[in-house]
Structures are given as C-alpha cells and as structure tokens.
N, C-alpha and C positions, 0 to 999 in steps of 0.2 A: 225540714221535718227531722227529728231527731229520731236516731235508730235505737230502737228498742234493746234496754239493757240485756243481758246475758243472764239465762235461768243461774240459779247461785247451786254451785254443785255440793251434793250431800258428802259427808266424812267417808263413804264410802271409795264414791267417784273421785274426790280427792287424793285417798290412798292412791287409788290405781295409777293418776295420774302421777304422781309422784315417783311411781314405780314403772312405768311405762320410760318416763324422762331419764331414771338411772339407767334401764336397761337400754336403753337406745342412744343417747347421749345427746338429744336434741337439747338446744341452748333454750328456743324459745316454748312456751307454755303452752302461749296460744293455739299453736303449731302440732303442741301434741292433747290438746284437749278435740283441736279440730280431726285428727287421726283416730281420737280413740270414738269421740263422737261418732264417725262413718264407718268404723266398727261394732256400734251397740256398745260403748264400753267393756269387750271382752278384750283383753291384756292379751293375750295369747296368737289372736287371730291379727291383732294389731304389730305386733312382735314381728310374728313370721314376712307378714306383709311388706313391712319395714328394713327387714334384712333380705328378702325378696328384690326388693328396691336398691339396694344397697350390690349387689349379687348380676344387676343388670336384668332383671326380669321386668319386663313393667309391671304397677301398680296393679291393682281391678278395678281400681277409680280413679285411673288414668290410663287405658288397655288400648293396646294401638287397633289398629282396623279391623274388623270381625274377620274371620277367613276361615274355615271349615275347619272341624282338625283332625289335624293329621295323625293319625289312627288308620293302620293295614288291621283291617277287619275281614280281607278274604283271602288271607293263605287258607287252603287247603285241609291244610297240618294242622289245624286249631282241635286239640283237645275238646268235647263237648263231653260234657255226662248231666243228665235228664233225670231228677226223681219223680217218678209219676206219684200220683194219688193211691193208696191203697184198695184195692175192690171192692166190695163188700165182701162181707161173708156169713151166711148162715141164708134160714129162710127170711128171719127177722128183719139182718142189712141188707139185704136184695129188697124186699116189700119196701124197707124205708127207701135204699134210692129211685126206685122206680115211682113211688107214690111223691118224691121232691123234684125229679127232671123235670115235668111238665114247669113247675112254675118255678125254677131256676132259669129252663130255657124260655120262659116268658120272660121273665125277669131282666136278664142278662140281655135280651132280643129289644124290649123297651129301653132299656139303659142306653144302648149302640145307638137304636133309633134317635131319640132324642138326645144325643151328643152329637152326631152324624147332621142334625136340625139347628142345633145352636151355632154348629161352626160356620152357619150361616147367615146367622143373625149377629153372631158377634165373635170376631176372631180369638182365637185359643190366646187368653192370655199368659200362656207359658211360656208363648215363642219369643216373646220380646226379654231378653234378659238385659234386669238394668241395677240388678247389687248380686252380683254371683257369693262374695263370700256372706253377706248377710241370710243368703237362703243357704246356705251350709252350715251358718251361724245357729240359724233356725233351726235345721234337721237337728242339729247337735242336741240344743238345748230339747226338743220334744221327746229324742230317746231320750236322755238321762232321766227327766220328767216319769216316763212312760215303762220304762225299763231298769234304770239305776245309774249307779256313773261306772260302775263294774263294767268296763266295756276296752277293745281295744281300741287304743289310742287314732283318733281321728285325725286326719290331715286337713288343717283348717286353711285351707285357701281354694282355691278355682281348679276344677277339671287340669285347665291347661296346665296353673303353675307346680298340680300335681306329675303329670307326664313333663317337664322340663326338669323337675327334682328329680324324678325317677329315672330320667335320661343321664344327667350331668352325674346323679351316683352312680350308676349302673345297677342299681336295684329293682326288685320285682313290684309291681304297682299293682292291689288290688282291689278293686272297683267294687260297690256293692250298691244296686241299685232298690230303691226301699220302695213298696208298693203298697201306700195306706191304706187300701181299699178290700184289698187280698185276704184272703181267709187264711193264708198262711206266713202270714208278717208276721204276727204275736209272739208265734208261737220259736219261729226263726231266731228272733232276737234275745228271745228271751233265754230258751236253752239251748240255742247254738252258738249263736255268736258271743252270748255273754259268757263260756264255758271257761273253766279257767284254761284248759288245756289249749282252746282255741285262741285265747286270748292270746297267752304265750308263744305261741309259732307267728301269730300275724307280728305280733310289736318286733319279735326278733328276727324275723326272715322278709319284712318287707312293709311299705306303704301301704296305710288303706285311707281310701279315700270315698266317702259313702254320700250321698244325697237322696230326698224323697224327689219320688217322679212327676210329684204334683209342684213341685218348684220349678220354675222355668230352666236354674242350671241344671236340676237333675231331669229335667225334661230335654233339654238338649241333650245330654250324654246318651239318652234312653234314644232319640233316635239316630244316631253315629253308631250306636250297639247292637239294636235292635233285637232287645230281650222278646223271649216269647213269652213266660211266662216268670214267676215271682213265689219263691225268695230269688233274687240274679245275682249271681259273684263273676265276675272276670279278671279273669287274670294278664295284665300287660306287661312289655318288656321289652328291651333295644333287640331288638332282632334282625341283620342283614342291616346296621345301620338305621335304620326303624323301626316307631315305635308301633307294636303290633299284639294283637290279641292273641296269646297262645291256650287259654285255656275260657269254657266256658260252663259254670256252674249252674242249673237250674232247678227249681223244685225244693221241697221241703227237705233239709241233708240234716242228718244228727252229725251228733260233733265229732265221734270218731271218724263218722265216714268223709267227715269232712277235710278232718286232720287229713288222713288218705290221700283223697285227693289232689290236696294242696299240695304236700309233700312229693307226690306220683307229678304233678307238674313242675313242680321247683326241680327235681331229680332231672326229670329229661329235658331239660332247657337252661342246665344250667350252666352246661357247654356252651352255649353263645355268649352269655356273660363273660366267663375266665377270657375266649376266645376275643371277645369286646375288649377285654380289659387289657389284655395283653396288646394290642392292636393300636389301644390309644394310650400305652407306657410306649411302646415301641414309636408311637408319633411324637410323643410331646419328646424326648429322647435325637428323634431326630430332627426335630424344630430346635430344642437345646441347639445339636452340635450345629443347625446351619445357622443360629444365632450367633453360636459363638464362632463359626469362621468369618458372619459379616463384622463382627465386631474385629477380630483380627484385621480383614480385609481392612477394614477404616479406620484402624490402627497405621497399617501399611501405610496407606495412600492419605492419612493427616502427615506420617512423618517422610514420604515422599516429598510431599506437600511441602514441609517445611522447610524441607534442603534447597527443595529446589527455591524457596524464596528466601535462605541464606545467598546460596548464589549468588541469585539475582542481587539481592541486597548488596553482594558482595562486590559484584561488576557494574552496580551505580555507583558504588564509594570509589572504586578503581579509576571510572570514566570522570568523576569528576575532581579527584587525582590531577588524571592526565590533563583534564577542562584548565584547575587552578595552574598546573606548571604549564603551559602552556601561554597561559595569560601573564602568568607572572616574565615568562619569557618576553612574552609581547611586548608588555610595561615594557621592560628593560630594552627592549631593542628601539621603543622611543625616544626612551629617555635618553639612550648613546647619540639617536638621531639628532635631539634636540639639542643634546650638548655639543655634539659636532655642530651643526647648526650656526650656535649662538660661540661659537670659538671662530668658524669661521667668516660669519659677518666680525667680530669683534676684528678679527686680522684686517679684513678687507678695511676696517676702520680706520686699523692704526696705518694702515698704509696709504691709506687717504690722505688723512694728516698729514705723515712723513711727507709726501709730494706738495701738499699747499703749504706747507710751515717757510719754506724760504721765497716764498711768494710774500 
C-alpha cells in the first residue's frame, strides 16, 4: 500500500521552515519540517528545544524517565505574601455579599461535588502529560489572543528545561501559575502582569516561565507547588545547591506592589546567588588546575615513557651488536677450523704419497 503523500506546506510554513534550517544548521529538510511539525510550527519553541538538545538537555519529545521534580518546597524561610479579597463596604456591599454567599457557596459546594464524582468515572485527564511544550505553546498563544502580545517574555519549553536554564545560569526563575476559572485571572493579566513596569524587571532580572493549570504540564507544576489560591507567582532559585522555592505570591497584587515584592525577594536571596556563583568559578578554577596538572602529569610519564623505550630500543641494537660480533666471531673460528682441517688432511695426503711413490 502506498503511504499517503505529505500535506503540501503553505508560503507561510515554508518561510519558517527555511528559517528554522538557517538558524539551526540542519542539512536535512525533512528532519526539520518534522521538528517544526511537533512544535505547531512555532520557530521559537522549535529553536530553544533544539539548542536545548544541542546543550545536553533532553528533548520533550524524547524526555528520559518521569521522576518527580526536584523542587525544595519546604524550607521554612520561603517568603509568602497573601492578597486577600477586599471586604465589602457600606450598607449597600455588605447586603450584596451576604445576599451572594448562599449561592456562591452552593455553587462552589456543587462544583467540588461533582469534580470529586467524575474523578471516578473518569481519570483527571491532566495527569498524564504527553506534549508539555505544546500545552505551553497553547497557554502562550490564548494570552496573546486574550490579553495582547505586550507581555513579558515567556520561556517556551517544560517546567523542567526551565529549572535546568535557571540552574546552569544561576538566575532567578519565576513561575506563574494561570487559573482559567478564577475571578481574578482577567484582571491579573491584564494590568498587572502586562504593565510596562512589570514587564521590564521580569525580562531583566529573571526567567518566567508561566502555564494554565488546566493543562496537564501546568497541572503538574500546580501540584509540586501547591498554590492555594490564584493569581500564583513563585519565585525559584539554586539555593544550598538546590533548586528551591524562596518566595511565594498569591492573590490579586497591583503592579507596584508587585514590583515590591519581587524586588524585596531578588534583594534578600541574592546572596546565595553571588555565593553560588563564586563557588562554581572557584570549582571550574580548580577542575582547570587538576586538568592541567593531569595533563602535565601525562606529559611526564608519555616522556618517561619514551626514554625509557629509547633505552630499551637502545639495549636491543647493543645486544644484537654483541649477537652479530659474536657470530661473526663464530663464522671465523670455523672457518680457521675448516682450513686447519682441510691443510691437514691435505699434509696427511702428501705424505701418504711420499711413503707409496717408491713402492
């Protein structure tokens, strides 16, 4: 049966692919139409993945064994700050919230219920994560959609290959878990996060790396985290050689108080960083110099090495020296033998003769 020819790609998908090949330097075509394919043709999420790969990180569509991850989520020390709900106020918002609890908390009470019933009938399909960066791909494209592209810059690949960048720079990595459902996502995104001010400290002072919780990846990170409540920001970092949670954001924050925040966590954590940083110049440092005494070392002992198989070499050519004069000796003491030999049968001859000749 013959395989079904290959959908013919638009001028669009083209471009990309053209430019996905120069930026990456793949020969073959095929190779990178099927890369950009298992990215939704985003150039970008394709890119990072790619030098991801390149960098020793696995793929996300070739990811080695599941394993929890490793994430210290209970130091002590973890920064938290909580923006609650405003109260009401007057006679007016006291009547309205009291006259809406009843059937929020019906509301919210049915909801639980019948989530609490389906996980019974049918397993949470969040749990099984099987395109992590396509559900990041996703979140990506629904803000822009939903909110603008004015936004800071997203870290297009997996939870994990976030915290391994964030490890390997020694940079502050910050998580932002998106909550569709929430009465206070709108409003979060729109003028908090997207503020210019905000924008500017995340892209400059650190990683952020964001997913909705209704995706399986951002579903997984959501319980590793274990947000209580939504808008969620966390704040992660190499801390004591692991990577750990030092700060956590929750509630509806304006964007000064956010800047605040962030800033109040960057400030006092940012001792472990320099301290990190200095720790792993001072390694690689001392990796250099035992490098470079082994290479000394096997400098040495090649040219040990080599003397000693001059020598050698030198006390074979000697012995066999002594082997050929020796031999040569040998010959020669034959050869006298053979000549003495053959002179003295010759004598015994002539005087053989002499005695029978007057006979």
């Amino acid at each position: 049966m013959a395989a079904p020819e290959e959908r013919e790609l638009t001028a669009e998908q083209t471009e990309r692919l053209l430019q996905f090949q120069d930026l990456t330097g793949i020969e073959s075509m095929d190779q990178c139409r099927h890369t950009l394919e298992q990215h939704n043709w985003n150039i970008e999420a394709a890119v990072q993945d790619r030098l991801n790969e390149q960098e020793g990180v696995p793929s996300v569509f070739n990811p080695p064994p599941s394993r929890p991850l490793q994430v210290n989520t209970a130091d002590h020390r973890i920064y938290s700050y909580v923006v609650s709900r405003p109260q009401p106020r007057g006679l007016l918002g006291w009547s309205y919230y009291l006259i809406m609890l009843p059937f929020r908390f019906t509301y919210y009470t049915l909801l639980d219920i019948f989530r609490f019933a389906v996980r019974f009938i049918r397993p949470d399909p969040r749990s099984r994560v099987t395109d992590p960066v396509g559900d990041i791909v996703s979140f990506i494209h629904m803000f822009e959609e939903k909110y603008g592209r004015i936004h800071p810059v997203f870290y297009q690949g997996t939870y994990s290959q976030a915290l391994n960048d964030a490890k390997r720079e020694l940079r502050f990595l910050l998580v932002y878990l998106h909550g569709d459902d929430h009465q206070d996502s709108d409003e979060f995104c729109r003028n908090t996060l997207c503020a210019p001010e905000v924008i500017t400290l995340i892209n400059t002072r650190m990683l952020f790396w964001a997913c909705s919780t209704n995706k399986p990846e951002g579903y997984r990170v959501s319980q590793a985290l274990r947000e209580n409540t939504y808008p969620f920001l966390a704040m992660i970092m190499l801390k004591d050689r692991r990577m750990t949670v030092v700060g956590r954001l929750e509630g509806l924050i304006q964007p000064d108080d956010l800047i605040n925040q962030l800033t109040f966590i960057i400030d006092a954590n940012q001792t472990y960083l320099v301290s990190e940083r200095l720790e792993r110049e001072e390694r690689n440092q001392t990796q250099v110099l035992r490098q470079q005494q082994d290479e000394a070392y096997l400098a040495s002992l090649r040219a040990d090495q080599e003397k000693e198989r001059k020598k050698k070499e030198e006390r074979e050519r000697k012995r066999r020296r002594e082997e050929e004069v020796q031999q040569q000796k040998l010959a020669e003491e034959r050869r006298r033998q053979v000549r003495q030999k053959c002179s003295w049968e010759a004598q015994q001859q002539h005087w053989l003769q002499a005695l029978l000749l007057p006979l």
